[in-house]
PyMOL Python script that loads the backbone (N, CA, C, O; Angstrom):
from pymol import cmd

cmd.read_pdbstr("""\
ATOM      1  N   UNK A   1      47.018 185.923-113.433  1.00  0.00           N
ATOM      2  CA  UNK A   1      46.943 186.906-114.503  1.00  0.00           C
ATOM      3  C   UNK A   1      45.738 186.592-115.387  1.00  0.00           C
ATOM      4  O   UNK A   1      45.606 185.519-115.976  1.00  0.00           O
ATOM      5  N   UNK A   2      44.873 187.599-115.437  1.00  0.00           N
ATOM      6  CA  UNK A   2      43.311 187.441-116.792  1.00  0.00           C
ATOM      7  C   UNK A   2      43.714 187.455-117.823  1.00  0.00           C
ATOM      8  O   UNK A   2      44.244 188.528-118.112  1.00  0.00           O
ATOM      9  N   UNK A   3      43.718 186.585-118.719  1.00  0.00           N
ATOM     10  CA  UNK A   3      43.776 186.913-120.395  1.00  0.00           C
ATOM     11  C   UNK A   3      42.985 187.430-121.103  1.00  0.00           C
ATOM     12  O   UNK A   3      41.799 187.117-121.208  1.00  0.00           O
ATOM     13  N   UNK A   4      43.930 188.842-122.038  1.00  0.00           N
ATOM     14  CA  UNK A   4      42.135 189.631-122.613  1.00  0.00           C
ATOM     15  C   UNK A   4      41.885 189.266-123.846  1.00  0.00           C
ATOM     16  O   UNK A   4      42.778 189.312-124.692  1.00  0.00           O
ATOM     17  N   UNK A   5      40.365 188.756-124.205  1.00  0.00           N
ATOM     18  CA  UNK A   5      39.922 188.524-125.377  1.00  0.00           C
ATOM     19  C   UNK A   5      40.224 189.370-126.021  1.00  0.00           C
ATOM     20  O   UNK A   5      40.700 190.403-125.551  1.00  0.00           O
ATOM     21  N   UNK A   6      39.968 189.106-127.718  1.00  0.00           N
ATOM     22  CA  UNK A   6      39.909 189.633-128.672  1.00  0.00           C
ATOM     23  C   UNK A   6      38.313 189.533-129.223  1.00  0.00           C
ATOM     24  O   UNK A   6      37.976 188.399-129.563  1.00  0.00           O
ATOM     25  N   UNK A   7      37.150 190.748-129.366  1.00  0.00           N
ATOM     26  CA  UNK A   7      36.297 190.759-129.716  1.00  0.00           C
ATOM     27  C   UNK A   7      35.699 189.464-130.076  1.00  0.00           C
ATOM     28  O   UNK A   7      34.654 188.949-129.678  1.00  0.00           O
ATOM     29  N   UNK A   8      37.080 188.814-131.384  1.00  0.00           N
ATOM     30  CA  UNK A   8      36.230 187.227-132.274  1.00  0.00           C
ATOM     31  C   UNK A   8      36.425 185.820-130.772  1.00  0.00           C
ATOM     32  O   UNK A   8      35.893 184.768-130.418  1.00  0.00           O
ATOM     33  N   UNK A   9      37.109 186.390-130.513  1.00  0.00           N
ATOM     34  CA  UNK A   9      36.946 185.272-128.647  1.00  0.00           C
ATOM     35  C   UNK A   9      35.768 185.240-127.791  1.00  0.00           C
ATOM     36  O   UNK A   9      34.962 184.415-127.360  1.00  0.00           O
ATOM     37  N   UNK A  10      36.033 186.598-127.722  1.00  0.00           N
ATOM     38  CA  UNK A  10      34.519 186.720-126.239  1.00  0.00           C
ATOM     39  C   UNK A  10      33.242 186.678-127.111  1.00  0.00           C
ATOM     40  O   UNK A  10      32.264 186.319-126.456  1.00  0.00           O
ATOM     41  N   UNK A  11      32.998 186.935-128.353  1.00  0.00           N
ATOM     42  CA  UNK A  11      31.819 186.538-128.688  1.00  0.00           C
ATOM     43  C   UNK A  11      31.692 184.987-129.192  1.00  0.00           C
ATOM     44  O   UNK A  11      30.580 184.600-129.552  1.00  0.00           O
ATOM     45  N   UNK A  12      32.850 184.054-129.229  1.00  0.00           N
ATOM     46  CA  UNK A  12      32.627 182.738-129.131  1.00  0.00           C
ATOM     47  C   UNK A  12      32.555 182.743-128.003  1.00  0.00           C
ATOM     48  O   UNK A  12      31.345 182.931-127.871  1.00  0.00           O
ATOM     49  N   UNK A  13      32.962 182.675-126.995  1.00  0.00           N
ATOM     50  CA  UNK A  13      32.642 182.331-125.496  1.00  0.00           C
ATOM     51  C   UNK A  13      31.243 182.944-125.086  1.00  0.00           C
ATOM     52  O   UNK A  13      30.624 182.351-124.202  1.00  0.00           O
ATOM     53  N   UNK A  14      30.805 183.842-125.532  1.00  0.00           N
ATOM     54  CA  UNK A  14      29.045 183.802-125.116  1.00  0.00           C
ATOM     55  C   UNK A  14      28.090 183.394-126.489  1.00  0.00           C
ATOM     56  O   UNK A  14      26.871 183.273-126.364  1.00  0.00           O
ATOM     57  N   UNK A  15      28.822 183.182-127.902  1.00  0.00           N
ATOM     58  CA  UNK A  15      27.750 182.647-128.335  1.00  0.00           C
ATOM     59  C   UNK A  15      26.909 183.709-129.183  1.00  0.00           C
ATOM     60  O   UNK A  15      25.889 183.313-129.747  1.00  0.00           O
ATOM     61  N   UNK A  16      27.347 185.196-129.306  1.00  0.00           N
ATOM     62  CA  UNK A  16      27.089 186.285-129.720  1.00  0.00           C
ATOM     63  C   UNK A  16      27.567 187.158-130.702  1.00  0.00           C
ATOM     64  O   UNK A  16      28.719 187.238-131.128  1.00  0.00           O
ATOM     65  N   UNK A  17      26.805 187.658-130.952  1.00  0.00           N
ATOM     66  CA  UNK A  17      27.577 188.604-132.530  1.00  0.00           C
ATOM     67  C   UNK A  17      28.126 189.734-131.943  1.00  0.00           C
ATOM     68  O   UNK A  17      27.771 190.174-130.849  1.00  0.00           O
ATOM     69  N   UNK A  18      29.319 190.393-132.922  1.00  0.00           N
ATOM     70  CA  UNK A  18      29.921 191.648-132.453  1.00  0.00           C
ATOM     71  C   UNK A  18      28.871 192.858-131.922  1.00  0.00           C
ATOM     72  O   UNK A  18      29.074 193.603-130.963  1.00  0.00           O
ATOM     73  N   UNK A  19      27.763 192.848-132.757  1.00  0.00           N
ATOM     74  CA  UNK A  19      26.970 194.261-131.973  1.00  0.00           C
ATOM     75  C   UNK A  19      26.354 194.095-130.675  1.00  0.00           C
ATOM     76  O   UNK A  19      26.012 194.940-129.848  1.00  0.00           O
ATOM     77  N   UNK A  20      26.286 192.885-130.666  1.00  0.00           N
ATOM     78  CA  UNK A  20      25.939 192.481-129.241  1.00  0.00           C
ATOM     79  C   UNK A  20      26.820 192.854-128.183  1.00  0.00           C
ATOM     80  O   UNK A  20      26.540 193.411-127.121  1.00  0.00           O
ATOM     81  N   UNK A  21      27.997 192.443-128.648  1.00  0.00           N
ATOM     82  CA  UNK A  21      29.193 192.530-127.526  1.00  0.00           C
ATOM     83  C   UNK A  21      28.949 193.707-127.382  1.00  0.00           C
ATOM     84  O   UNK A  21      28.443 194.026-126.305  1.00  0.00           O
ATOM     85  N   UNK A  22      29.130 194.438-128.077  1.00  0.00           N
ATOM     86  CA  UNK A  22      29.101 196.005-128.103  1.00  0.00           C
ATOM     87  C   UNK A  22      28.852 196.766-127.225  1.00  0.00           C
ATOM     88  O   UNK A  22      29.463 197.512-126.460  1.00  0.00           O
ATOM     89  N   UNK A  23      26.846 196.182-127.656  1.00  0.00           N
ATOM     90  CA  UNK A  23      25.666 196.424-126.947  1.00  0.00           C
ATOM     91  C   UNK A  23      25.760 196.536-125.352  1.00  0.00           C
ATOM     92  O   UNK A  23      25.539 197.503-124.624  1.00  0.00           O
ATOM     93  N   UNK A  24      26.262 194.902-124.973  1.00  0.00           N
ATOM     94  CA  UNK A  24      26.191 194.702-123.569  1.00  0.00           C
ATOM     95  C   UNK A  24      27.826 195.572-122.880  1.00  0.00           C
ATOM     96  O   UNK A  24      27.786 195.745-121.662  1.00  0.00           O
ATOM     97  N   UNK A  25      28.882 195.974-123.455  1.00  0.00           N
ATOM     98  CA  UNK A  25      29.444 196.768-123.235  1.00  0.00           C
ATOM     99  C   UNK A  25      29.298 198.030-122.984  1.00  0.00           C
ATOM    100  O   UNK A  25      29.557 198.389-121.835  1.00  0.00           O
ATOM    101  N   UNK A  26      28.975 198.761-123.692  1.00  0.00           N
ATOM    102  CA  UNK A  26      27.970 199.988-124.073  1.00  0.00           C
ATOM    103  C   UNK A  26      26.975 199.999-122.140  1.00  0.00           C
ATOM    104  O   UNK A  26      27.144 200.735-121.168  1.00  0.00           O
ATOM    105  N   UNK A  27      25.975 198.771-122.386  1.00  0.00           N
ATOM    106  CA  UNK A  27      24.818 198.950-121.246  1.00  0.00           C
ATOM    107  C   UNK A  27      25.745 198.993-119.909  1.00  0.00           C
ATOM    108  O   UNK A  27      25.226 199.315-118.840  1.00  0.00           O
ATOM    109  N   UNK A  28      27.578 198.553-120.012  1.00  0.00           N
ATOM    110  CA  UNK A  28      28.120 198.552-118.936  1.00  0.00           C
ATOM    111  C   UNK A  28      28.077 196.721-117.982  1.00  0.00           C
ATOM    112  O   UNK A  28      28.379 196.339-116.852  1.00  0.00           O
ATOM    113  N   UNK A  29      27.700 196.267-118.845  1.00  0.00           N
ATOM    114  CA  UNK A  29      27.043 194.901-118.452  1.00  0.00           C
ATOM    115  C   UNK A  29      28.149 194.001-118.577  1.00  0.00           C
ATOM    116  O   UNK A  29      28.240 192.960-117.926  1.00  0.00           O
ATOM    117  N   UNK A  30      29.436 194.612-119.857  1.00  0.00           N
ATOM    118  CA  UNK A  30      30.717 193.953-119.834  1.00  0.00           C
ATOM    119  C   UNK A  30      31.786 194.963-119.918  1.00  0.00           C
ATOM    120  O   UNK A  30      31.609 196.038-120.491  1.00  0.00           O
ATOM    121  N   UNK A  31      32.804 194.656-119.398  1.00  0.00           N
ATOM    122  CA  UNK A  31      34.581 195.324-119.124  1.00  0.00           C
ATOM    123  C   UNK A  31      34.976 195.657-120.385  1.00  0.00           C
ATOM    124  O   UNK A  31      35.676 194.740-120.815  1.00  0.00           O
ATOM    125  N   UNK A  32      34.865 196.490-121.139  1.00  0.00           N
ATOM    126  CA  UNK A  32      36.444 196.267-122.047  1.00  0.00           C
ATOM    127  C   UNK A  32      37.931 197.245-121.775  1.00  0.00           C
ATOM    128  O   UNK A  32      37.978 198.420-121.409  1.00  0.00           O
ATOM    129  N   UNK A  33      38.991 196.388-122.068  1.00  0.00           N
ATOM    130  CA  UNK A  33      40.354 197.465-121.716  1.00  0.00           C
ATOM    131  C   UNK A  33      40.893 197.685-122.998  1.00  0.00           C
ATOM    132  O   UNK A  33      40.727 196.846-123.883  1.00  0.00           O
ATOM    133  N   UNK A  34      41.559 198.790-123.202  1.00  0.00           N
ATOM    134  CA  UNK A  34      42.230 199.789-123.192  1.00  0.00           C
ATOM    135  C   UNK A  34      43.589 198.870-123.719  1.00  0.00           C
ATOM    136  O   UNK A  34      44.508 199.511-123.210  1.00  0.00           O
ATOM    137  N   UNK A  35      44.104 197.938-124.318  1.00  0.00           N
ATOM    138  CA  UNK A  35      45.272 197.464-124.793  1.00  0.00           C
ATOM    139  C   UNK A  35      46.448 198.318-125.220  1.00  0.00           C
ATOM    140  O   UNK A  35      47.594 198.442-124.786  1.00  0.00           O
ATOM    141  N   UNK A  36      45.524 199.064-126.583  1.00  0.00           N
ATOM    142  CA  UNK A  36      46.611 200.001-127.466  1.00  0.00           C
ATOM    143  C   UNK A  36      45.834 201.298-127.916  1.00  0.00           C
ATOM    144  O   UNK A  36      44.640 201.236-127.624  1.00  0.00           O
ATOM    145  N   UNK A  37      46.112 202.134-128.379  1.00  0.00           N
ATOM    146  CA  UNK A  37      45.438 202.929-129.413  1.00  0.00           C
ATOM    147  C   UNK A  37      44.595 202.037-130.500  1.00  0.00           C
ATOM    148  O   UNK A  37      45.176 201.862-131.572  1.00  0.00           O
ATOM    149  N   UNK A  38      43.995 201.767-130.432  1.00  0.00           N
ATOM    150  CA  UNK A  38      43.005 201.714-131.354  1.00  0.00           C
ATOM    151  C   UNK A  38      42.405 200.306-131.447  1.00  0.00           C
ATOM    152  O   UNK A  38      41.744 199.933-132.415  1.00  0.00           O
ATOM    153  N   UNK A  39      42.765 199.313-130.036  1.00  0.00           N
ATOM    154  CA  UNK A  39      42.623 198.038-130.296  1.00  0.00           C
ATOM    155  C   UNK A  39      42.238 197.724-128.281  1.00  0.00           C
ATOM    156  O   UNK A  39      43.014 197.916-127.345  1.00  0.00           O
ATOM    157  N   UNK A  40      41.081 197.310-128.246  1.00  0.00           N
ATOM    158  CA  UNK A  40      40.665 196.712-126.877  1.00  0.00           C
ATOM    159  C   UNK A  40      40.194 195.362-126.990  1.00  0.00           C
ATOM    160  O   UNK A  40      40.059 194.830-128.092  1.00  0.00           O
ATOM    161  N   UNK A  41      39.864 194.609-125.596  1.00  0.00           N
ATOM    162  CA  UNK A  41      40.138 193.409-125.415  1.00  0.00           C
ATOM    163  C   UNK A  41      38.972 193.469-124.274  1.00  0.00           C
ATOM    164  O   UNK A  41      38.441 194.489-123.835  1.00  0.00           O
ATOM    165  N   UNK A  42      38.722 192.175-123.922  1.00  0.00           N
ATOM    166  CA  UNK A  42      37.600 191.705-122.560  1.00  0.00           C
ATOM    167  C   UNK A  42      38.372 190.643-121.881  1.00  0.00           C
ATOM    168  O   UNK A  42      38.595 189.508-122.303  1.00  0.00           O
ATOM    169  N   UNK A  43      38.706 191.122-120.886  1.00  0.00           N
ATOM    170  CA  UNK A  43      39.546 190.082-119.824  1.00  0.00           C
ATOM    171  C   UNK A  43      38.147 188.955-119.815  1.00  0.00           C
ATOM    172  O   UNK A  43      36.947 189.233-119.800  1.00  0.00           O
ATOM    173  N   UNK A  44      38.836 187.592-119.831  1.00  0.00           N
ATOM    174  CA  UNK A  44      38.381 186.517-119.736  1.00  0.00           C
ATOM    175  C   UNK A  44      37.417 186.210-118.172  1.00  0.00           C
ATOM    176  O   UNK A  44      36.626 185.269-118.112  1.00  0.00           O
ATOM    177  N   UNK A  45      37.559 186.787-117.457  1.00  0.00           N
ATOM    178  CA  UNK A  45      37.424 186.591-116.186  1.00  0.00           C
ATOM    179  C   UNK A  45      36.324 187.826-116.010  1.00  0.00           C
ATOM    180  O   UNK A  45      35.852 187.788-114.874  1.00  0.00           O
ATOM    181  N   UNK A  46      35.763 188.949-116.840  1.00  0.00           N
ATOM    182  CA  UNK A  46      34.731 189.418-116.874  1.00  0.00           C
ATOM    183  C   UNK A  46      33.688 188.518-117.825  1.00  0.00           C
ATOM    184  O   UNK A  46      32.505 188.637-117.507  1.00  0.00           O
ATOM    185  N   UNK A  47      33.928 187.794-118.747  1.00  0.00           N
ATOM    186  CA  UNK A  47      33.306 186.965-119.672  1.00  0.00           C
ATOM    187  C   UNK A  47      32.425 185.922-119.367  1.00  0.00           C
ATOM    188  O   UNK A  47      31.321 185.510-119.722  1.00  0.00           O
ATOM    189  N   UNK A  48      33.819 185.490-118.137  1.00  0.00           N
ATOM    190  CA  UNK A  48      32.822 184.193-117.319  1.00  0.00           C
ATOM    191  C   UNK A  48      31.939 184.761-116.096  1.00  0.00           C
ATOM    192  O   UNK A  48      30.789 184.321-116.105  1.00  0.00           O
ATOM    193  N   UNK A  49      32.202 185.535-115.182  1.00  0.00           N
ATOM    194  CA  UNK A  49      31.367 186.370-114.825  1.00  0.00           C
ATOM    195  C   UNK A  49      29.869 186.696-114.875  1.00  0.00           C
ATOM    196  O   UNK A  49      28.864 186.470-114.201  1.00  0.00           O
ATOM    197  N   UNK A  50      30.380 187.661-116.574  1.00  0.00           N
ATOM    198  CA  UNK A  50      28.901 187.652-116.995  1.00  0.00           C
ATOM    199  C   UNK A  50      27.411 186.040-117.174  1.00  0.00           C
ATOM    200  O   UNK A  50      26.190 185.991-117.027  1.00  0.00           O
ATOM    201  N   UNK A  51      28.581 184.958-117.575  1.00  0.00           N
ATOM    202  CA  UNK A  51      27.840 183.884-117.658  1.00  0.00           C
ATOM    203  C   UNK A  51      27.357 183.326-116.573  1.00  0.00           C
ATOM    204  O   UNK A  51      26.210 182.882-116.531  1.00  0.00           O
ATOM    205  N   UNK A  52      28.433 183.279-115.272  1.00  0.00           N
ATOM    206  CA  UNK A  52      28.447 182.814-114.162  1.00  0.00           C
ATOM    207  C   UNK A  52      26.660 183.928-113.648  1.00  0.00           C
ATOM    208  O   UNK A  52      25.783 183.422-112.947  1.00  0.00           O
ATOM    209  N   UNK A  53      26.592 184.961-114.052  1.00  0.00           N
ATOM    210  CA  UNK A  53      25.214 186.096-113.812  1.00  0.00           C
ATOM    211  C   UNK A  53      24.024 185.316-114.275  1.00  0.00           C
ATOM    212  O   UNK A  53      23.006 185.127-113.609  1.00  0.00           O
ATOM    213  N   UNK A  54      24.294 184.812-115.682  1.00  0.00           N
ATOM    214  CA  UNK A  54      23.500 184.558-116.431  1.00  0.00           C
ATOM    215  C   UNK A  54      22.807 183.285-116.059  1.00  0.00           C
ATOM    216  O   UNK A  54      21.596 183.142-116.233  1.00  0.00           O
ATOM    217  N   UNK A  55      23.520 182.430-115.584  1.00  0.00           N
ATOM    218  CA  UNK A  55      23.231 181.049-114.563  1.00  0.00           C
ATOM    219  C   UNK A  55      22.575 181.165-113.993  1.00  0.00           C
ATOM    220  O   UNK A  55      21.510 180.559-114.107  1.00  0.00           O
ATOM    221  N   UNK A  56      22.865 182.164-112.871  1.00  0.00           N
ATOM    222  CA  UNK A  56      22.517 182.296-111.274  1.00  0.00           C
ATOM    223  C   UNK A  56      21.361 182.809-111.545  1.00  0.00           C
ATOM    224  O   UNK A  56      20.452 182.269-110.915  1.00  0.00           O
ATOM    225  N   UNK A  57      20.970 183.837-112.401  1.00  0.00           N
ATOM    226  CA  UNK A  57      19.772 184.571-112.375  1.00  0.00           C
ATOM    227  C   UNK A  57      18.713 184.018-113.066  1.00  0.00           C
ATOM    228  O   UNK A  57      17.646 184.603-112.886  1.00  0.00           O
ATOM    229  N   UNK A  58      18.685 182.738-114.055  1.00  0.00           N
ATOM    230  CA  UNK A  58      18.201 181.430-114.504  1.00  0.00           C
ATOM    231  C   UNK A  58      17.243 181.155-113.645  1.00  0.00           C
ATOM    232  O   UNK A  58      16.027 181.311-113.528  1.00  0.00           O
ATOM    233  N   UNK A  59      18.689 180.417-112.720  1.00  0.00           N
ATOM    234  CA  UNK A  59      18.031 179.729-111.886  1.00  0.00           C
ATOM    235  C   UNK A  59      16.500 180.056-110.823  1.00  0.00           C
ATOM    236  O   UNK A  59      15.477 179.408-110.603  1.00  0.00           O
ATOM    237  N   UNK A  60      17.057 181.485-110.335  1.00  0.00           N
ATOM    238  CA  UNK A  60      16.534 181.900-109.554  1.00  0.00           C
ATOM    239  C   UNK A  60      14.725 182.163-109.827  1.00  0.00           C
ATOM    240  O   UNK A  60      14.031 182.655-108.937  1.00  0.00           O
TER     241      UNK A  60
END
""", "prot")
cmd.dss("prot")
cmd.show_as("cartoon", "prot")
cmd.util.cbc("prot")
cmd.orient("prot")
């Protein structure tokens, strides 16, 4: 089972400010779901993902 962040989570886990999150949400670059009316989340497992991208494409 993925656990879904809360906005103030996934932007400690990358290190980023809320408009950012946003941003890279928005560009489609990160997941967000759909929890409740009026309240979404970023499964943990798109979060690392994105970092796991961010590595690989470093490197390369």
């Amino acid at each position: 089972m993925d656990i879904i962040l809360n906005w103030r989570q996934a932007c400690a886990a990358l290190s980023i400010s809320r408009p950012t999150l946003y941003s890279l949400t928005n560009q489609g670059k990160l997941t967000r779901v759909r929890i409740s009316k009026g309240r979404v989340g970023w499964p943990q497992s798109e979060i690392s993902n994105y970092i796991e991208s961010l590595i690989t494409n470093h490197k390369s």
